[in-house]
C-alpha positions, 0 to 999 in steps of 0.5 A: 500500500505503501508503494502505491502512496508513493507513486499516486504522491509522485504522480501529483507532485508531476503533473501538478508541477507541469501544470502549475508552470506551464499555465502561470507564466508570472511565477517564472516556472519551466515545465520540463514535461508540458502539460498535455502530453506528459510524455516523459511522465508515461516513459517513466512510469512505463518503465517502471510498471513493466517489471511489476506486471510479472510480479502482480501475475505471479501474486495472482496466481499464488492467490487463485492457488490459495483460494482453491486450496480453501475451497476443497478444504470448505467442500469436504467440510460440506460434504461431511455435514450433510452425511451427517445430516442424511445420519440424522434424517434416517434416525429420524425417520421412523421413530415409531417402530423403536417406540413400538419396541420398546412397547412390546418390551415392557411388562403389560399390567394385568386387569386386576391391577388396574381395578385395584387402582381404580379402588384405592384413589387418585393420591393413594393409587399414586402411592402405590405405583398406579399412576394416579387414579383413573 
């Protein structure tokens, strides 16, 4: 940034110089490069852009390398998640055959405790293991 600066502060101090000389003749100035064509201003920064184009190219492609590094690095990590996702949504989408399992599983209550329930109460049928009352 700071290169820039310098040039862009170079290129003002020029070209306002020639101007200034070339357009106020009572300040006694000589405009080394006339105003319109500021030819020896254009060979000079030529001769210095020309060296700096391979670099600018050579720094581009170290930065295309890079962003494409990041962007397999940020696929792999996509496609991570969404196996992951797909995970999710199988589990997800048949809960109710592990819930009728676990149904199947557990020890069904027999008749008679269910009446006995109903007989003792809400707050007592609690104590006792019945849930509550009916």
């Amino acid at each position: 940034m700071g290169f820039f600066l310098v040039i862009f502060a170079w290129t003002v101090c020029w070209t306002g110089y020639n101007i200034i000389a070339s357009k106020v003749p009572p300040r006694h100035l000589h405009a080394f490069d006339p105003h319109r064509a500021f030819a020896a201003y254009l060979l000079i920064s030529s001769l210095i852009q020309i060296p700096l184009m391979p670099l600018l190219m050579v720094g581009q492609n170290l930065q295309g390398r890079h962003s494409e590094a990041r962007a397999e690095a940020d696929f792999l990590v996509n496609q991570k998640a969404l196996a992951d996702s797909e995970a999710i949504i199988k589990r997800l989408e048949n809960p109710d055959e592990k819930i009728l399992g676990l149904a199947l599983d557990q020890p069904r209550a027999s008749p008679e405790a269910g009446r006995h329930c109903a007989r003792v109460g809400s707050a007592a049928g609690h104590r006792h293991g019945c849930g509550g009352g009916l």
